[in-house]
PDB file with one MODEL, atoms N, CA, C and O in Angstrom:
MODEL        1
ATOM      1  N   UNK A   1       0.841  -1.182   0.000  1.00  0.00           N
ATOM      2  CA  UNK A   1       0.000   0.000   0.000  1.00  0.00           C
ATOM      3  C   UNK A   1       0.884   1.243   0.000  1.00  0.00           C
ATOM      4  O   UNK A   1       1.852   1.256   0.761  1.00  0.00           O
ATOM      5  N   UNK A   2       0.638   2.279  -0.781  1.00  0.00           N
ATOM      6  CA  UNK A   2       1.255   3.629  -1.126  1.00  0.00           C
ATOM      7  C   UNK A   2       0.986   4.364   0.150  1.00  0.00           C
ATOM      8  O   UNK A   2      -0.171   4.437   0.564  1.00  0.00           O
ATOM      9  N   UNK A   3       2.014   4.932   0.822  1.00  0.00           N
ATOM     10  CA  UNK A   3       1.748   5.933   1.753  1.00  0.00           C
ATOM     11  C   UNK A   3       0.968   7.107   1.242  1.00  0.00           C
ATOM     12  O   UNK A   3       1.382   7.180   0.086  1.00  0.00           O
ATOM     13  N   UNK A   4      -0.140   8.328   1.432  1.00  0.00           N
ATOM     14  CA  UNK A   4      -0.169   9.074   0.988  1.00  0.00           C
ATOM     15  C   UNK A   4       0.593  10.252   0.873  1.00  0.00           C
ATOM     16  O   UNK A   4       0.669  11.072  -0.042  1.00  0.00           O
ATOM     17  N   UNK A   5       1.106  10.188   1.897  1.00  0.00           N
ATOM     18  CA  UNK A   5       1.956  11.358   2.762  1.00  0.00           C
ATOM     19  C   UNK A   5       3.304  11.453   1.417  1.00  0.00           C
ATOM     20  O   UNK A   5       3.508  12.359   0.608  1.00  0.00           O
ATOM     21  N   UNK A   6       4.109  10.009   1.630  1.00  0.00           N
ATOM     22  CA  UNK A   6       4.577   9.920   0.035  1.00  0.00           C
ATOM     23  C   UNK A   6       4.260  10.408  -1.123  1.00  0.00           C
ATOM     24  O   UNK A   6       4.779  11.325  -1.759  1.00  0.00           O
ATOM     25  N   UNK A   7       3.124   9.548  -1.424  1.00  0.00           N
ATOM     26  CA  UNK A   7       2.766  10.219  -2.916  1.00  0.00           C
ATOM     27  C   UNK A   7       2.615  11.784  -3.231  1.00  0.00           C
ATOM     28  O   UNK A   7       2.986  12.331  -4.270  1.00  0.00           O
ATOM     29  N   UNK A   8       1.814  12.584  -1.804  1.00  0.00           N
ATOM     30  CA  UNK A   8       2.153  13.901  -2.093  1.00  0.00           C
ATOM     31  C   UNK A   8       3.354  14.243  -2.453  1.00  0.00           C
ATOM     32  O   UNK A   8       3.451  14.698  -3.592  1.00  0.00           O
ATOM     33  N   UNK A   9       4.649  14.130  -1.593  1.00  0.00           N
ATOM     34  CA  UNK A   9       5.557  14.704  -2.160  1.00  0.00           C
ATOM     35  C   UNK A   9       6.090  13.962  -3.497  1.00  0.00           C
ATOM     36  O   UNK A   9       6.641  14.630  -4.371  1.00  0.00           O
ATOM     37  N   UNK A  10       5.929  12.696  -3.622  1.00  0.00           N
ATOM     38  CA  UNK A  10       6.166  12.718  -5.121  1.00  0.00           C
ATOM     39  C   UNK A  10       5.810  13.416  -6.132  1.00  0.00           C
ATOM     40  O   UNK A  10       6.537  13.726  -7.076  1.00  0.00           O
ATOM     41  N   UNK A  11       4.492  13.739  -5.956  1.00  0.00           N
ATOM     42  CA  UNK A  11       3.655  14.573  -6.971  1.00  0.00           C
ATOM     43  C   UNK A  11       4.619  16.110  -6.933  1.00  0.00           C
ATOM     44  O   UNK A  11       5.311  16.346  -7.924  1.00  0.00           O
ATOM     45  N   UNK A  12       4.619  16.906  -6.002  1.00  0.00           N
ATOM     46  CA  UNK A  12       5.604  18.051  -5.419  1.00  0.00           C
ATOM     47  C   UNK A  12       6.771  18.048  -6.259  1.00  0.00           C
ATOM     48  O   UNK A  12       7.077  18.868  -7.124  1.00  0.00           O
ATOM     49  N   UNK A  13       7.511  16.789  -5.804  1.00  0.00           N
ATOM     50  CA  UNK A  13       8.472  16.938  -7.165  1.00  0.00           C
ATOM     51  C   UNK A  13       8.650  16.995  -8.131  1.00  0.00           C
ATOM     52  O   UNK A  13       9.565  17.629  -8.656  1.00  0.00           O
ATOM     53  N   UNK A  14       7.865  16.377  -8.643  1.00  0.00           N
ATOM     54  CA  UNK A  14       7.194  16.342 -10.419  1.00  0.00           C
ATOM     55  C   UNK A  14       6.575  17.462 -10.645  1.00  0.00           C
ATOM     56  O   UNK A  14       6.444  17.762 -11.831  1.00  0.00           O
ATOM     57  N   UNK A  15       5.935  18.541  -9.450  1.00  0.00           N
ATOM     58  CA  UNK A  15       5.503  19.759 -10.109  1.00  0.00           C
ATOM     59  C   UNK A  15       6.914  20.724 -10.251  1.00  0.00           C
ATOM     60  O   UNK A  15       7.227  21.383 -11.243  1.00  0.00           O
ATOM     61  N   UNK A  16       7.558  20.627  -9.153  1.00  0.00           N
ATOM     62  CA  UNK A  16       8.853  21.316  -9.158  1.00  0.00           C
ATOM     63  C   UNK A  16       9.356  21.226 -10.632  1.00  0.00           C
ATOM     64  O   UNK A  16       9.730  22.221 -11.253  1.00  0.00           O
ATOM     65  N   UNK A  17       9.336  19.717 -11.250  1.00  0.00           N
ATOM     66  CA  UNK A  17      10.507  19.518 -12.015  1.00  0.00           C
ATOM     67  C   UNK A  17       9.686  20.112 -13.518  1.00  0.00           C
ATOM     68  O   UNK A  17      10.439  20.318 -14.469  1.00  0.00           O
ATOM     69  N   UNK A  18       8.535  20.315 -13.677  1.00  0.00           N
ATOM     70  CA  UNK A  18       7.845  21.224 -14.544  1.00  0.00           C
ATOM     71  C   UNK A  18       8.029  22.675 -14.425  1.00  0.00           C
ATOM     72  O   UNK A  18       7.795  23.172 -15.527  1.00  0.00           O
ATOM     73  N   UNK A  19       8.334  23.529 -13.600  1.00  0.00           N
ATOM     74  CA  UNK A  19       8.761  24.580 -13.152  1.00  0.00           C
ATOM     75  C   UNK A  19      10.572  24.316 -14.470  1.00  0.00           C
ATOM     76  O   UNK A  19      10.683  25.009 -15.481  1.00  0.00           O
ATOM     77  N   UNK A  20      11.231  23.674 -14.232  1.00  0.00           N
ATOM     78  CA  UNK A  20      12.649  23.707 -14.755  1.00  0.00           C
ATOM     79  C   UNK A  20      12.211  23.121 -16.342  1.00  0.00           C
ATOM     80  O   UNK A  20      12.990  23.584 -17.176  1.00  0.00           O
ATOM     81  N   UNK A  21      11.113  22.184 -16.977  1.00  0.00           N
ATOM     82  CA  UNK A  21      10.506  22.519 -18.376  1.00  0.00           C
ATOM     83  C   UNK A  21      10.526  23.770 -18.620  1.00  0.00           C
ATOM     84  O   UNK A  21      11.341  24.139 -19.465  1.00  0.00           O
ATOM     85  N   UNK A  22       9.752  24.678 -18.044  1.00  0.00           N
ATOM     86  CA  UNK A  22       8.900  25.671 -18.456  1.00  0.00           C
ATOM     87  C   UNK A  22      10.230  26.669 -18.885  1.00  0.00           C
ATOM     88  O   UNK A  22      10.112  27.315 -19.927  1.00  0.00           O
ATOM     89  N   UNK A  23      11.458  26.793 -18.110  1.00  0.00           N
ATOM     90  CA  UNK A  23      12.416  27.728 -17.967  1.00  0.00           C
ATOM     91  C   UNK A  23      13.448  27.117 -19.042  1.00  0.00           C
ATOM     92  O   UNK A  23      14.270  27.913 -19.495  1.00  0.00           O
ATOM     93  N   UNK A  24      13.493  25.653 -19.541  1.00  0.00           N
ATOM     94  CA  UNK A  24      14.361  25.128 -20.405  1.00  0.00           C
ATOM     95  C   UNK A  24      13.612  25.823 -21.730  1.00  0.00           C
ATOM     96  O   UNK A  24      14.237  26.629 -22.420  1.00  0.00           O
ATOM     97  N   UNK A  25      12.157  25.437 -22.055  1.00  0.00           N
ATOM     98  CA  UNK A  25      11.337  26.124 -23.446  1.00  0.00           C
ATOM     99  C   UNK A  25      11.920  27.291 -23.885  1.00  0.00           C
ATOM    100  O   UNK A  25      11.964  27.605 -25.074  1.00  0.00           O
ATOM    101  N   UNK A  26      12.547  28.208 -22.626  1.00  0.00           N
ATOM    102  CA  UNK A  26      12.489  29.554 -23.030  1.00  0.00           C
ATOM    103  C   UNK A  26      14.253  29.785 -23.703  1.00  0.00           C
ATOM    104  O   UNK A  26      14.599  30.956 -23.854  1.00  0.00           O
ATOM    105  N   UNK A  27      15.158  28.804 -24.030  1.00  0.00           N
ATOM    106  CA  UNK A  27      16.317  28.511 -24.234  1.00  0.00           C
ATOM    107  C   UNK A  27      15.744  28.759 -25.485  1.00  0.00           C
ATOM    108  O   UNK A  27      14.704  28.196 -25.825  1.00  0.00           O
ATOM    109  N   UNK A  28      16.619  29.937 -26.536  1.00  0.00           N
ATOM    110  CA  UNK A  28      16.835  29.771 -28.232  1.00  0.00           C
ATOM    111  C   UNK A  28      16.962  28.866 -28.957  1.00  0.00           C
ATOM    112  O   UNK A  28      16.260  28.564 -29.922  1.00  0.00           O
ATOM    113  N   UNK A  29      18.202  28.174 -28.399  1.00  0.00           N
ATOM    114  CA  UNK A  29      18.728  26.854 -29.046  1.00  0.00           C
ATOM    115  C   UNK A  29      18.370  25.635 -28.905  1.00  0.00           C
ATOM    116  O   UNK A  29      19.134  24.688 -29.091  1.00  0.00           O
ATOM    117  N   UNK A  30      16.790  25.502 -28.454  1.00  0.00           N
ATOM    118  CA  UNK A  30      16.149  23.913 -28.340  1.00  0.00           C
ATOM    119  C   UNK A  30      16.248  23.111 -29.249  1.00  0.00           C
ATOM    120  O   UNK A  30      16.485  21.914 -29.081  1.00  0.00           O
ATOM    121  N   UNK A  31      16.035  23.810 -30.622  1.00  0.00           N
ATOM    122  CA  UNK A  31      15.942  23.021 -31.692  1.00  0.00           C
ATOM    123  C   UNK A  31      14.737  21.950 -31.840  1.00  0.00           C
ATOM    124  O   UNK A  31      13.559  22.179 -31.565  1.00  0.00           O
ATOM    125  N   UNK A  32      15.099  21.121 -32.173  1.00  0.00           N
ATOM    126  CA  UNK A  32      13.892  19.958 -32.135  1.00  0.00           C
ATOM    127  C   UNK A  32      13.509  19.423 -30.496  1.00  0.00           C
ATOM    128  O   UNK A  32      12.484  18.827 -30.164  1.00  0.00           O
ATOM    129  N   UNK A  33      14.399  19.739 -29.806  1.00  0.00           N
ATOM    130  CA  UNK A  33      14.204  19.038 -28.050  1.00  0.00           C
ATOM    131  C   UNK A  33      12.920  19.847 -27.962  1.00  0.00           C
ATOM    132  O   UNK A  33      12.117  19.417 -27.134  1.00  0.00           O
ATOM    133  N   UNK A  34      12.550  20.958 -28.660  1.00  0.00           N
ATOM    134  CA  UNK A  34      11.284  21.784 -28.156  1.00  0.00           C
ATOM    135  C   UNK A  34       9.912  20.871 -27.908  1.00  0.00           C
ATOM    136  O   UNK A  34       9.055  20.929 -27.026  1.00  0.00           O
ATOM    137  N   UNK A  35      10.081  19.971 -29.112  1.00  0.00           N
ATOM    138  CA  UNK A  35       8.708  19.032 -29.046  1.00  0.00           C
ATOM    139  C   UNK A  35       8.683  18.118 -27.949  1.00  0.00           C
ATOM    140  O   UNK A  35       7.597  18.019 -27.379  1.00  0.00           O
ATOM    141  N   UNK A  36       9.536  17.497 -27.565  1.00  0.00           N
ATOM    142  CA  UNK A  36       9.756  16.453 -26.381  1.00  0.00           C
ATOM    143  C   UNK A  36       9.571  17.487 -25.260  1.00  0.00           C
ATOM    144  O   UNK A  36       8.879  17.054 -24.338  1.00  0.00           O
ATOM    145  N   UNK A  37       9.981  18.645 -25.119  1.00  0.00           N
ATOM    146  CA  UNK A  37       9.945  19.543 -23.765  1.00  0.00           C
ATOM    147  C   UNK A  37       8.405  19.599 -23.731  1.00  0.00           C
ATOM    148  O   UNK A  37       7.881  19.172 -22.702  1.00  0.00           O
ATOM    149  N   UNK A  38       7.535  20.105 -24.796  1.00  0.00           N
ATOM    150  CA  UNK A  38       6.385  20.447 -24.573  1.00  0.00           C
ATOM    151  C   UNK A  38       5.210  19.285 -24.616  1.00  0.00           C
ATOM    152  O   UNK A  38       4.014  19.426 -24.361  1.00  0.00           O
ATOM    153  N   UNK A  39       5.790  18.310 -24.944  1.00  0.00           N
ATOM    154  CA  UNK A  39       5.149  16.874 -24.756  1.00  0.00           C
ATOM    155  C   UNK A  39       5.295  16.589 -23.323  1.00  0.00           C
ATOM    156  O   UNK A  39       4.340  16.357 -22.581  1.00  0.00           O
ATOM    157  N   UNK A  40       6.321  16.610 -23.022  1.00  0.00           N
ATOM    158  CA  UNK A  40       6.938  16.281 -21.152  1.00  0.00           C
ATOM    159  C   UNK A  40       5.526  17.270 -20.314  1.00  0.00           C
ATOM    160  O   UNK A  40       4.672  16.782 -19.574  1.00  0.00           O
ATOM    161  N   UNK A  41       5.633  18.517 -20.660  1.00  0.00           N
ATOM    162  CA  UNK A  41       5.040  19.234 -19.958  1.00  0.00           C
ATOM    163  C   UNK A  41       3.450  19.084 -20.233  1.00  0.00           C
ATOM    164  O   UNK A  41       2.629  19.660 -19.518  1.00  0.00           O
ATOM    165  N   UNK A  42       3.114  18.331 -21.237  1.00  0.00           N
ATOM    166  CA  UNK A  42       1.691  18.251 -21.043  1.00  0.00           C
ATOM    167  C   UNK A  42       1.301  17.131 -20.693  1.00  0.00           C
ATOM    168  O   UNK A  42       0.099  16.983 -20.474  1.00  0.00           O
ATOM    169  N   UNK A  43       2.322  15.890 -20.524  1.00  0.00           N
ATOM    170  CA  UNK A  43       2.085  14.585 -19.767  1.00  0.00           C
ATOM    171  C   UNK A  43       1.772  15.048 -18.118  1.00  0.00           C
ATOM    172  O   UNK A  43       0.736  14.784 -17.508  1.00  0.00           O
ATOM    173  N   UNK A  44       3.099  15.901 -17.516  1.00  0.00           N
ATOM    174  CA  UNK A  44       3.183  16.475 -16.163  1.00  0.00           C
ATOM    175  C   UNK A  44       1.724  17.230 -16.059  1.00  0.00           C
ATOM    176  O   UNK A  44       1.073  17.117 -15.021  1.00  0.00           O
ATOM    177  N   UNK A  45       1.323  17.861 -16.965  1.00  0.00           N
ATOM    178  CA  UNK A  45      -0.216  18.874 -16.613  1.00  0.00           C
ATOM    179  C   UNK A  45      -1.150  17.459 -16.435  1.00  0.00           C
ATOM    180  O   UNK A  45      -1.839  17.439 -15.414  1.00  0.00           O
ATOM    181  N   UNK A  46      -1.239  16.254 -17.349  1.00  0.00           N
ATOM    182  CA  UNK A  46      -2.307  15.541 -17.282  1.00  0.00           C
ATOM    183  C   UNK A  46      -2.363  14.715 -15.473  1.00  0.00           C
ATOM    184  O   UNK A  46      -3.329  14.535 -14.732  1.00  0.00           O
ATOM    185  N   UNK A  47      -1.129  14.434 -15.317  1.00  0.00           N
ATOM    186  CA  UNK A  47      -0.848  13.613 -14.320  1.00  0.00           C
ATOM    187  C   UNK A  47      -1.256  14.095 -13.477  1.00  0.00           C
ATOM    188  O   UNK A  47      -2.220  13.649 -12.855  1.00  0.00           O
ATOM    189  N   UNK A  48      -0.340  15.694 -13.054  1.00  0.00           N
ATOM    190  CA  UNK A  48      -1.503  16.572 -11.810  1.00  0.00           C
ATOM    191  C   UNK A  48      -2.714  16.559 -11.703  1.00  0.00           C
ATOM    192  O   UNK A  48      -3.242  16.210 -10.647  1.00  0.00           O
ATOM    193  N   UNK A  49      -3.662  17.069 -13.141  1.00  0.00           N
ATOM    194  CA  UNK A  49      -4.477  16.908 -13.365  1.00  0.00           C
ATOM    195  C   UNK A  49      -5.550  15.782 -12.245  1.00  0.00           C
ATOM    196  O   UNK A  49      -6.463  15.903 -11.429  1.00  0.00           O
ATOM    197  N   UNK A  50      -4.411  14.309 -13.098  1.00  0.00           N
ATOM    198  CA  UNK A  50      -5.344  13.408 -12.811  1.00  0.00           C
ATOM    199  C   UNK A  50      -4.903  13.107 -11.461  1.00  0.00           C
ATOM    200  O   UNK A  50      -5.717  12.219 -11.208  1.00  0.00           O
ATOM    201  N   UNK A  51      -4.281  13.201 -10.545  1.00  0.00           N
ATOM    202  CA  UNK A  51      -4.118  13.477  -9.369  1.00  0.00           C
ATOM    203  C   UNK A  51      -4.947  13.926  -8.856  1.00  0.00           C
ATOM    204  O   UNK A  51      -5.779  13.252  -8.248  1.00  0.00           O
ATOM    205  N   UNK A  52      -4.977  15.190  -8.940  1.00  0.00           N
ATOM    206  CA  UNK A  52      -6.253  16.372  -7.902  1.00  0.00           C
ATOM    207  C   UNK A  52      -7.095  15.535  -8.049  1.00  0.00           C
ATOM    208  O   UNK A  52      -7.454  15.122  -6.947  1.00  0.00           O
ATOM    209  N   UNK A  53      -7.887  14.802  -9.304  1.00  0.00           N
ATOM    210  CA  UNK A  53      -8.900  14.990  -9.040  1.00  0.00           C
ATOM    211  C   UNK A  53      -9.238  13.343  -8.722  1.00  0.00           C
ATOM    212  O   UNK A  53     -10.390  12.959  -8.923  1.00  0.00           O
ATOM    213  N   UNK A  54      -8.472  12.621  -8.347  1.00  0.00           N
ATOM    214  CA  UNK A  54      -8.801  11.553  -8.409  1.00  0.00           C
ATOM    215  C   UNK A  54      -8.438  11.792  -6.164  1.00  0.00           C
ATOM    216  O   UNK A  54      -8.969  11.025  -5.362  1.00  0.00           O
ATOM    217  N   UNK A  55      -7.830  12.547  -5.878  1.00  0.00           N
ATOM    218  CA  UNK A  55      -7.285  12.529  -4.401  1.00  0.00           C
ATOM    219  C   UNK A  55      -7.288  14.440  -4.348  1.00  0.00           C
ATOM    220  O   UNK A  55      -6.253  15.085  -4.517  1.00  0.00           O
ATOM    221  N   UNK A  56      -8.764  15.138  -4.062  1.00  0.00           N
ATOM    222  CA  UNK A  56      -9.287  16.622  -4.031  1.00  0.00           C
ATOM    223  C   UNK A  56      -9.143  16.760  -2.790  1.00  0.00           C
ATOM    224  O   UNK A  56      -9.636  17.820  -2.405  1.00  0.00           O
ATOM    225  N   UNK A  57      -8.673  16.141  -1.973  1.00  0.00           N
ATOM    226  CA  UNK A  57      -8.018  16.706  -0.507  1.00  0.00           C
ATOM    227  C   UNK A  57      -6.707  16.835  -0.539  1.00  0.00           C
ATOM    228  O   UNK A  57      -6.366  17.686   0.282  1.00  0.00           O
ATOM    229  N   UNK A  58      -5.603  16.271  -1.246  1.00  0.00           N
ATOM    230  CA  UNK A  58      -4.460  16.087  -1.335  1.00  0.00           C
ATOM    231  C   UNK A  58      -3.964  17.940  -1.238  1.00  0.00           C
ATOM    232  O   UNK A  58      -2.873  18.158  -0.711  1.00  0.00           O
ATOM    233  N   UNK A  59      -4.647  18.958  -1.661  1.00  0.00           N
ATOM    234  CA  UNK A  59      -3.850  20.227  -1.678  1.00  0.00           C
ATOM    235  C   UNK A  59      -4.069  20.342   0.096  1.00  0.00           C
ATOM    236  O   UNK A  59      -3.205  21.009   0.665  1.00  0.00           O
ATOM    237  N   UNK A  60      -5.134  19.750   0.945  1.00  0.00           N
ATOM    238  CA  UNK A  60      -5.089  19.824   2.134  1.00  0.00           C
ATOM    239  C   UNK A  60      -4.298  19.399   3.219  1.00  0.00           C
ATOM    240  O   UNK A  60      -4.687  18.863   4.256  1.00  0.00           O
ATOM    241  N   UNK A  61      -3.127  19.696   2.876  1.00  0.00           N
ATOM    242  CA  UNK A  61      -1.769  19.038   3.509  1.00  0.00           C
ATOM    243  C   UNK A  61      -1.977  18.771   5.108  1.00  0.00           C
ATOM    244  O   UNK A  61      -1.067  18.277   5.774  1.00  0.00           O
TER     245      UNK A  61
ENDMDL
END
């Protein structure tokens, strides 16, 4: 069984690590990595997503 207490901060980190997407996008020289960055970042939006709403107390730390 998954601790919850865990999984919050897992989730935490994975929002953190979307925070450092968002700031890589803004790099000139992505080149083609742009599509994989903005793919990454809309997997990370779905996951939160489906987080909240599957566990809508979880922002109630």
């Amino acid at each position: 069984m998954v601790d919850p207490q865990m999984m919050r901060e897992q989730i935490n980190q994975i929002a953190s690590k979307r925070e450092f997407l968002l700031r890589l996008l803004e790099q000139p020289n992505l080149g083609t990595l742009r599509i994989d960055v903005n793919q990454a970042i809309e997997e990370m939006d779905d996951l939160l997503d489906e987080f909240k709403s599957t566990f809508p107390d979880a922002d109630n730390n």
